[in-house]
MARDOLUM-146630 format. One line per 5 residues: for each residue x, y, z of N, C-alpha, C. Coordinates in nm, 3 decimals, always signed. Layout:
BEGIN
X,Y,Z,X,Y,Z,X,Y,Z ~ ...
! end
This chain:
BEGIN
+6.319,-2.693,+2.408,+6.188,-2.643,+2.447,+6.179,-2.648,+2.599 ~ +6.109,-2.544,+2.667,+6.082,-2.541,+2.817,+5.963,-2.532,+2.842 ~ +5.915,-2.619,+2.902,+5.771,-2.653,+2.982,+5.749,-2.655,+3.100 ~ +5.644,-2.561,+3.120,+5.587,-2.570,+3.259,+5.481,-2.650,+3.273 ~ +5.462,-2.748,+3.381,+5.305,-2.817,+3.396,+5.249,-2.795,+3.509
+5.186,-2.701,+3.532,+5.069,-2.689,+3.646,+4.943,-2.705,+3.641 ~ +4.940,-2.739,+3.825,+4.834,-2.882,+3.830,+4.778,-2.847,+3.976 ~ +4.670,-2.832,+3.983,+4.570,-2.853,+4.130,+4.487,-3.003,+4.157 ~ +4.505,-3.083,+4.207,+4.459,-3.207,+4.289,+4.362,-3.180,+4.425 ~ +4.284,-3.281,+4.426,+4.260,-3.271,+4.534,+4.219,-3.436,+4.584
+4.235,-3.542,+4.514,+4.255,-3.681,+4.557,+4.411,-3.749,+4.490 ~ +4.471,-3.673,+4.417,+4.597,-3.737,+4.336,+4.566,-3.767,+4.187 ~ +4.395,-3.783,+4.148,+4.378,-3.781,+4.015,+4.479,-3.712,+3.900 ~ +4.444,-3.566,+3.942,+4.515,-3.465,+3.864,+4.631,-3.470,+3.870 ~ +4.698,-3.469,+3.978,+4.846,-3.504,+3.981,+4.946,-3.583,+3.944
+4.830,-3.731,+3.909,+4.887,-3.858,+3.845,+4.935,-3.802,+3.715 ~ +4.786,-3.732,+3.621,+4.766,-3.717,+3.493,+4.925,-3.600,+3.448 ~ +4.921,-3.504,+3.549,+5.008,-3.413,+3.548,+5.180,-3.457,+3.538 ~ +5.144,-3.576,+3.624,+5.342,-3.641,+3.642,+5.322,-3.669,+3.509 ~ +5.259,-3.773,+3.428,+5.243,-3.845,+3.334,+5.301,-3.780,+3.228
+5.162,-3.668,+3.188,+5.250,-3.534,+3.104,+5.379,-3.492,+3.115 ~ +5.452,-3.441,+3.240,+5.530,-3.357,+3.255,+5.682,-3.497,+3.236 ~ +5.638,-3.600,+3.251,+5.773,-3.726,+3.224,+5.754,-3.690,+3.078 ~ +5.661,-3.740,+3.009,+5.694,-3.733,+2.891,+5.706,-3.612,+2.796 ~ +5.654,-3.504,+2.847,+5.740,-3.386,+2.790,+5.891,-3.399,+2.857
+5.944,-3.448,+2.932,+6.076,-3.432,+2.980,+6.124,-3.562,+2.907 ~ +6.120,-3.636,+2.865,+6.165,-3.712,+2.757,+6.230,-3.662,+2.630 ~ +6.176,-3.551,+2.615,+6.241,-3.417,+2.498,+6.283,-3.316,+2.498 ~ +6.272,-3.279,+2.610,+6.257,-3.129,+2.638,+6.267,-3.096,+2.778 ~ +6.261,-2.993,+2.861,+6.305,-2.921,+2.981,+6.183,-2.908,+3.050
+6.106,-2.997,+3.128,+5.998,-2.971,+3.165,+5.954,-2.991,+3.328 ~ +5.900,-2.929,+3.363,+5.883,-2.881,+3.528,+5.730,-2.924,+3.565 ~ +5.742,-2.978,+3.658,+5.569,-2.966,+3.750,+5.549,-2.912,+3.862 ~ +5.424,-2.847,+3.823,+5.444,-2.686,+3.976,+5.286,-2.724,+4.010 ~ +5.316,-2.715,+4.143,+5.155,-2.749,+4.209,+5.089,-2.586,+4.202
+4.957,-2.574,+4.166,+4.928,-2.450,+4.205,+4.908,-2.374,+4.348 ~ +4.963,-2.298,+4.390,+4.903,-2.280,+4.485,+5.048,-2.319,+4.644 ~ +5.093,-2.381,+4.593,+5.223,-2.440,+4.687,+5.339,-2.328,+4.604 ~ +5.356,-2.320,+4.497,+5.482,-2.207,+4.435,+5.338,-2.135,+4.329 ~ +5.341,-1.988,+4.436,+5.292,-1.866,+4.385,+5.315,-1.837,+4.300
+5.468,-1.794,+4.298,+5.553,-1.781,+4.183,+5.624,-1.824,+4.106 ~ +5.601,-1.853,+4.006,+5.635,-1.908,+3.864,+5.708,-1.873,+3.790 ~ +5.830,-1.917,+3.767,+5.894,-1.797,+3.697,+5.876,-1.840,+3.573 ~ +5.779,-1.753,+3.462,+5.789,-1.767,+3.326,+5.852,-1.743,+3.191 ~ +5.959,-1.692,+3.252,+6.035,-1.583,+3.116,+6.097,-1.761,+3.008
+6.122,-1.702,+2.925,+6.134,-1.813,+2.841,+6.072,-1.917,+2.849 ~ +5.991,-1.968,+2.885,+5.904,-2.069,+2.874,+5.796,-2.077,+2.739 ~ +5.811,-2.243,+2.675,+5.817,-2.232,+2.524,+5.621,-2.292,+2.541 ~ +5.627,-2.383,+2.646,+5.490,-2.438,+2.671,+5.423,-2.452,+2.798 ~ +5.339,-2.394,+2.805,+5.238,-2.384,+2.970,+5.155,-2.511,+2.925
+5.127,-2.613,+3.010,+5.001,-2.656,+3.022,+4.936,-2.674,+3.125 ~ +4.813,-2.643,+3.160,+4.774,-2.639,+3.321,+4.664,-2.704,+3.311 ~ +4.604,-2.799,+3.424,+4.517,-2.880,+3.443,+4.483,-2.879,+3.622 ~ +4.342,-2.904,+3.573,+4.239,-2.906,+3.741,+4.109,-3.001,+3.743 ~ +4.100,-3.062,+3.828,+3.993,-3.137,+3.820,+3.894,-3.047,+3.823
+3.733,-3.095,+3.776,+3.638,-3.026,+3.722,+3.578,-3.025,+3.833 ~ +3.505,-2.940,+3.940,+3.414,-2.947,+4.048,+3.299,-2.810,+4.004 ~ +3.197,-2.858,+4.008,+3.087,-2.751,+3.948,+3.038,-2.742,+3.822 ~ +3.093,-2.797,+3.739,+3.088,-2.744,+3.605,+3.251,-2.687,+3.538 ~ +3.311,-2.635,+3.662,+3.432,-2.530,+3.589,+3.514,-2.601,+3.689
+3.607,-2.457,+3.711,+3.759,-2.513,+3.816,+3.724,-2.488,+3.980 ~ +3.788,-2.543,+4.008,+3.776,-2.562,+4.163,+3.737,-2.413,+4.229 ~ +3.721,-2.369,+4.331,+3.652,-2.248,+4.444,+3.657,-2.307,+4.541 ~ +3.713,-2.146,+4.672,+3.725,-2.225,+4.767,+3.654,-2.344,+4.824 ~ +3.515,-2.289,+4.784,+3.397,-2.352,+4.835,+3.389,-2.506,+4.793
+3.408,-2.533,+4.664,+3.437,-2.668,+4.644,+3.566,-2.738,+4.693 ~ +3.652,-2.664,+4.705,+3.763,-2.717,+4.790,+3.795,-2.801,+4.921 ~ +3.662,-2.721,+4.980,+3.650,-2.740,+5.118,+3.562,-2.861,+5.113 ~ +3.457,-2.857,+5.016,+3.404,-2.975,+4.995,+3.448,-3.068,+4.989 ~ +3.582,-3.129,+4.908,+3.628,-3.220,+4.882,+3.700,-3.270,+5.010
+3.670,-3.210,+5.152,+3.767,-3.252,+5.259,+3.606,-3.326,+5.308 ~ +3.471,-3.270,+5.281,+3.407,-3.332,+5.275,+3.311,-3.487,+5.246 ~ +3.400,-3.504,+5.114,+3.402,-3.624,+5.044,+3.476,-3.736,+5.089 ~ +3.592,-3.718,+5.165,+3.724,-3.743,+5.240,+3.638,-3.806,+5.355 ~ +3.520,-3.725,+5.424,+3.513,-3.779,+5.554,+3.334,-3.877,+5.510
+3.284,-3.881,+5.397,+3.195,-3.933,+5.337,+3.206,-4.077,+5.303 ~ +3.407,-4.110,+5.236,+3.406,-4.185,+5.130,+3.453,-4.336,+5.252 ~ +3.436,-4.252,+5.394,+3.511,-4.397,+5.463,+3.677,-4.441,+5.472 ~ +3.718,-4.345,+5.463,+3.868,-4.365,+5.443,+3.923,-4.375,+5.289 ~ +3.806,-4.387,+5.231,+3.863,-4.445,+5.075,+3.962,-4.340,+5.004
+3.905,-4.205,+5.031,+3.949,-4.099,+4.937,+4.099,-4.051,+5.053 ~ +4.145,-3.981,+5.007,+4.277,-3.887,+5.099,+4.304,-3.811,+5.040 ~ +4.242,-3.697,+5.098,+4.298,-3.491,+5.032,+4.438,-3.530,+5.053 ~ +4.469,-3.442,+4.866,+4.610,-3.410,+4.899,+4.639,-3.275,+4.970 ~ +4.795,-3.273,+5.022,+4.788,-3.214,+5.151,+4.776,-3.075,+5.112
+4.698,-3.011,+5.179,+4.641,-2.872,+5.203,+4.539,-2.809,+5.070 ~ +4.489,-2.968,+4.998,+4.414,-2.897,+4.912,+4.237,-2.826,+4.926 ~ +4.238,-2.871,+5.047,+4.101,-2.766,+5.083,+4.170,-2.620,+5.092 ~ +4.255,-2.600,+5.128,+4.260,-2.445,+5.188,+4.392,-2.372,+5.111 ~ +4.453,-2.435,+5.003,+4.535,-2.360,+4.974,+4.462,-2.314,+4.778
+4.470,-2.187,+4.746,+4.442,-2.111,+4.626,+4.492,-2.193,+4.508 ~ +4.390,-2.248,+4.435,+4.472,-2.350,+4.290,+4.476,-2.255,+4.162 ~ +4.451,-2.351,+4.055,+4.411,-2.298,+3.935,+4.364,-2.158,+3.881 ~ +4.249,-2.185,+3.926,+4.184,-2.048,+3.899,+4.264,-1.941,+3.944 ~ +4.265,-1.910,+4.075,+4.402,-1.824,+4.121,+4.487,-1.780,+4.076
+4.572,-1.910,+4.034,+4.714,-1.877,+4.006,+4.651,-1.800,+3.846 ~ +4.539,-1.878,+3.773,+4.523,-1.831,+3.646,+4.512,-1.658,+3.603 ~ +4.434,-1.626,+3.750,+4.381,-1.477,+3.758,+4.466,-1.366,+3.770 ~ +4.567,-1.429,+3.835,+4.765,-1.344,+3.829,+4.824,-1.392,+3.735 ~ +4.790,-1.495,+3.637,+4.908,-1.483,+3.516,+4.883,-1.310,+3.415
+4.983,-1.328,+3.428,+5.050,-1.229,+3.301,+5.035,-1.250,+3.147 ~ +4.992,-1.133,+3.089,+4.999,-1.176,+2.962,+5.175,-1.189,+2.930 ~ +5.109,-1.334,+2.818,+5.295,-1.393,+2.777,+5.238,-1.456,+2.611 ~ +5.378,-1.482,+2.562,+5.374,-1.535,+2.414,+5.430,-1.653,+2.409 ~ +5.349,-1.780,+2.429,+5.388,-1.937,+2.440,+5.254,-1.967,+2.376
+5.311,-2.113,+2.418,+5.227,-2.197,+2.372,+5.178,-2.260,+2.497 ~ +5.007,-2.302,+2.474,+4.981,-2.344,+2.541,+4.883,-2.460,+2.545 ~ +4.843,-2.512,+2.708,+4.757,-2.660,+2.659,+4.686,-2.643,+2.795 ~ +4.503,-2.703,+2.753,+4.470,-2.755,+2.895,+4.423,-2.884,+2.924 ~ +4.444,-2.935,+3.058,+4.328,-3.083,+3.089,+4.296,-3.087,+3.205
+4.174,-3.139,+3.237,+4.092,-3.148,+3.334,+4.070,-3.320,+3.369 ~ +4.038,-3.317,+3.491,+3.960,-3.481,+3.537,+3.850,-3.446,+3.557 ~ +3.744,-3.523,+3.525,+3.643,-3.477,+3.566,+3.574,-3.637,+3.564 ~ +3.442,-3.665,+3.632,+3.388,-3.765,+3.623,+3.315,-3.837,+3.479 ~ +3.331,-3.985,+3.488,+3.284,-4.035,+3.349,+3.183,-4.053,+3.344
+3.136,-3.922,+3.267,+2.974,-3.917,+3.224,+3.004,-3.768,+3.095 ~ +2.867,-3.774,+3.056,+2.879,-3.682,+2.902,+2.893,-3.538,+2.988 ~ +3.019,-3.489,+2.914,+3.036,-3.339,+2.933,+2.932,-3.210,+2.952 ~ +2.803,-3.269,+2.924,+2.715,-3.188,+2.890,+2.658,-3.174,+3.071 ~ +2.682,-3.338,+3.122,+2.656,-3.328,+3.255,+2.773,-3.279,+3.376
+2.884,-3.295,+3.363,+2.968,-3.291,+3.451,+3.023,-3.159,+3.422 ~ +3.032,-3.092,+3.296,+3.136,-2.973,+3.256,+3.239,-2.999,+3.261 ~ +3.323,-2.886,+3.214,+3.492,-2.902,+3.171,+3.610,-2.830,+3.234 ~ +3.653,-2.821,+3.326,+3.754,-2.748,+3.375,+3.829,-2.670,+3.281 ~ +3.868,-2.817,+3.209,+4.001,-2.752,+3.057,+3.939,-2.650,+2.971
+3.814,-2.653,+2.983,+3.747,-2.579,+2.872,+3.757,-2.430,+2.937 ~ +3.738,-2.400,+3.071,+3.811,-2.228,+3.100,+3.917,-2.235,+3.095 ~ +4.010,-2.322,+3.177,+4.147,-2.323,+3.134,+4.161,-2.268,+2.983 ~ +4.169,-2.344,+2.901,+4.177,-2.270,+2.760,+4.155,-2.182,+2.766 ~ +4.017,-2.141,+2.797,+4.003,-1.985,+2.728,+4.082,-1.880,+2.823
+4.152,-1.945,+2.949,+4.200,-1.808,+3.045,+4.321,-1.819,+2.951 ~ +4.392,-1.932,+2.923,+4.498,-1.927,+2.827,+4.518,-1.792,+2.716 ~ +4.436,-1.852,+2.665,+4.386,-1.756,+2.521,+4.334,-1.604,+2.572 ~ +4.315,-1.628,+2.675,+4.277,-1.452,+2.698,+4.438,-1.399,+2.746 ~ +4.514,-1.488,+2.753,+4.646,-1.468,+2.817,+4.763,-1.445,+2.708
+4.694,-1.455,+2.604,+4.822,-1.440,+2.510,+4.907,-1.606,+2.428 ~ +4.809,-1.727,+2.523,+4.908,-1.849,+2.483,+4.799,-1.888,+2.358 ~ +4.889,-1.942,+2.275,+4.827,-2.006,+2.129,+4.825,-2.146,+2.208 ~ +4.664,-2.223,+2.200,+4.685,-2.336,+2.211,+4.724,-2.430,+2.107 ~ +4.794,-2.532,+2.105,+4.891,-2.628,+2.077,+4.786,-2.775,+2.041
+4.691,-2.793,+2.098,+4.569,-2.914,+2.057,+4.411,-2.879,+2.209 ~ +4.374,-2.971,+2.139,+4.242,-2.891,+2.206,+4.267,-2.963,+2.317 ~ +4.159,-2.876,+2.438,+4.166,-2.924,+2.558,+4.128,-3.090,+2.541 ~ +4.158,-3.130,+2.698,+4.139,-3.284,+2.702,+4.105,-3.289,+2.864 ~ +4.017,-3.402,+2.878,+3.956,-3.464,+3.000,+4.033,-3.613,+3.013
+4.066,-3.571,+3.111,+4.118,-3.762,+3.188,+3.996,-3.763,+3.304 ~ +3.924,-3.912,+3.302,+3.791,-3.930,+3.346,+3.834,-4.002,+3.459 ~ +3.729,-3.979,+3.548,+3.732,-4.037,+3.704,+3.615,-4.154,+3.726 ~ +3.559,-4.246,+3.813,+3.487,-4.293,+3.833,+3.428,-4.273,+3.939 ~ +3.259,-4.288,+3.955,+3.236,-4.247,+4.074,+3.283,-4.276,+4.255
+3.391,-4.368,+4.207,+3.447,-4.345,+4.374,+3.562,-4.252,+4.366 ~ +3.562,-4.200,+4.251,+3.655,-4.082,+4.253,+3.818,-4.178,+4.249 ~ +3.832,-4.254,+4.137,+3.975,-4.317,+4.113,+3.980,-4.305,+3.943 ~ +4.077,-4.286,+3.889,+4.099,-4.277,+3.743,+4.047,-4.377,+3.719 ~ +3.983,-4.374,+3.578,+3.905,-4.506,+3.491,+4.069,-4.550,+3.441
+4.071,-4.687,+3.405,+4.174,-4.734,+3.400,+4.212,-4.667,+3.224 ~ +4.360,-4.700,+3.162,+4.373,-4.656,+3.076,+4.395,-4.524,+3.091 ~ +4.331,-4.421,+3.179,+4.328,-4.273,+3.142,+4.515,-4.247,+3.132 ~ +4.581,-4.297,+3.251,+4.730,-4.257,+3.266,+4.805,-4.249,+3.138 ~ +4.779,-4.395,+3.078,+4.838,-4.386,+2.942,+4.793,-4.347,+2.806
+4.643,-4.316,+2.846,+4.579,-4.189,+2.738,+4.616,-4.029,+2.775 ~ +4.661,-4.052,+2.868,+4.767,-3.907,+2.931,+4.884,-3.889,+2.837 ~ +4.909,-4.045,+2.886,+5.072,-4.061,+2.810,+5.108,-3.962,+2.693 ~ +4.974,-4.000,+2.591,+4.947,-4.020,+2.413,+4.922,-3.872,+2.409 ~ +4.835,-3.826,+2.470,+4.839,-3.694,+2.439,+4.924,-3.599,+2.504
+5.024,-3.612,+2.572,+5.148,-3.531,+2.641,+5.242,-3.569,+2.500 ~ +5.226,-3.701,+2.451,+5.336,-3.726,+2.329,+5.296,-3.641,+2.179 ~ +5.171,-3.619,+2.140,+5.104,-3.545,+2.046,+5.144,-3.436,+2.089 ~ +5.100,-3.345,+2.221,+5.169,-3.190,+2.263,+5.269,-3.201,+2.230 ~ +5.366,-3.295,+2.243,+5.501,-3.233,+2.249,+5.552,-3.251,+2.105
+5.491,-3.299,+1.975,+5.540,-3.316,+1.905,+5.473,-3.204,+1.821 ~ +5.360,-3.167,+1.836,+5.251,-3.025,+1.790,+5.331,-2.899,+1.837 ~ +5.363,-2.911,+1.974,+5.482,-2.790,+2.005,+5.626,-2.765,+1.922 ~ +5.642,-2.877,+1.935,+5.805,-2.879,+1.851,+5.836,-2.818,+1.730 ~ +5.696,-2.879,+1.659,+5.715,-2.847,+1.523,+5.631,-2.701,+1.531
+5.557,-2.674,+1.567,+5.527,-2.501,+1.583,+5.648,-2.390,+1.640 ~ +5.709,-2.436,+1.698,+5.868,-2.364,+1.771,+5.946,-2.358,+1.671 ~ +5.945,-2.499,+1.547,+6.023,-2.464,+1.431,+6.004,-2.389,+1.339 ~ +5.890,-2.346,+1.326,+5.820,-2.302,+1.235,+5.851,-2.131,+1.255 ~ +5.788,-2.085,+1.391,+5.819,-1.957,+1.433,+5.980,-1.948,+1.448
+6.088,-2.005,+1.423,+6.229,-1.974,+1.395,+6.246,-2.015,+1.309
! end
């Protein structure tokens, strides 16, 4: 199986959650982590599983405008926070999502977003999915949130509730890949 994992950050949250995934799909399988926005191009041909993840800003996925914000938060938090590098100004998620190609995989989304009820914060993963699905990818298990705290650091546990559900994808993929051969 070949996996792609792309991922937009903008404190290392997402990126943690993203290594996490992309080790343990590579524990089985052929699996890659692509920042969005740093490699434009993607090369997708044979690729058996996409999963892409963005932290939640607004309700949905990142814009420039929130982007730039978060260099904002950076100069708010006292030194606490540190943009990863060039994530105010370089094109993530959404972007890269708006040039994918329709393709026939499988696919998955997750978001960080802050720990509070979804109803307040919104879901990144939850467009993710559906740009998926407008894209041609069958999702593989439902989207998922890895939660932040308000100084903006993973709630503890999330990494290895990453773990668990990168190990469920990859075993939900496997056996769907067998199935279609």
């Amino acid at each position: 199986m070949r996996c792609i994992v792309v991922y937009e950050s903008m404190f290392g949250n997402t990126r943690r959650i993203a290594e996490s995934i992309t080790e343990v799909l590579g524990a089985t399988a052929e699996a890659k982590l692509v920042r969005a926005g740093v490699h434009t191009e993607v090369p997708l041909d044979g690729v058996d599983l996409l999963v892409v993840g963005a932290p939640t800003h607004a309700w949905s996925l990142p814009r420039a405008n929130t982007r730039r914000g978060a260099l904002e938060n950076v100069r708010k938090s006292g030194g606490e926070l540190v943009l990863e590098e060039n994530a105010d100004s370089l094109p993530g998620v959404r972007e890269w999502l708006d040039s994918l190609a329709s393709m026939h995989a499988l696919g998955a989304a997750f978001d960080t977003r802050l720990s509070a009820p979804a109803a307040l914060t919104g879901r990144a993963s939850k467009v993710i999915a559906t740009s998926l699905g407008r894209h041609g990818l069958e999702l593989v298990v439902p989207a998922e949130s890895f939660l932040v705290d308000r100084r903006n650091r993973l709630v503890d546990g999330e990494v290895n509730r990453a773990r668990a559900w990168a190990s469920t994808l990859a075993v939900e993929a496997m056996h769907r890949l067998s199935v279609d051969h």
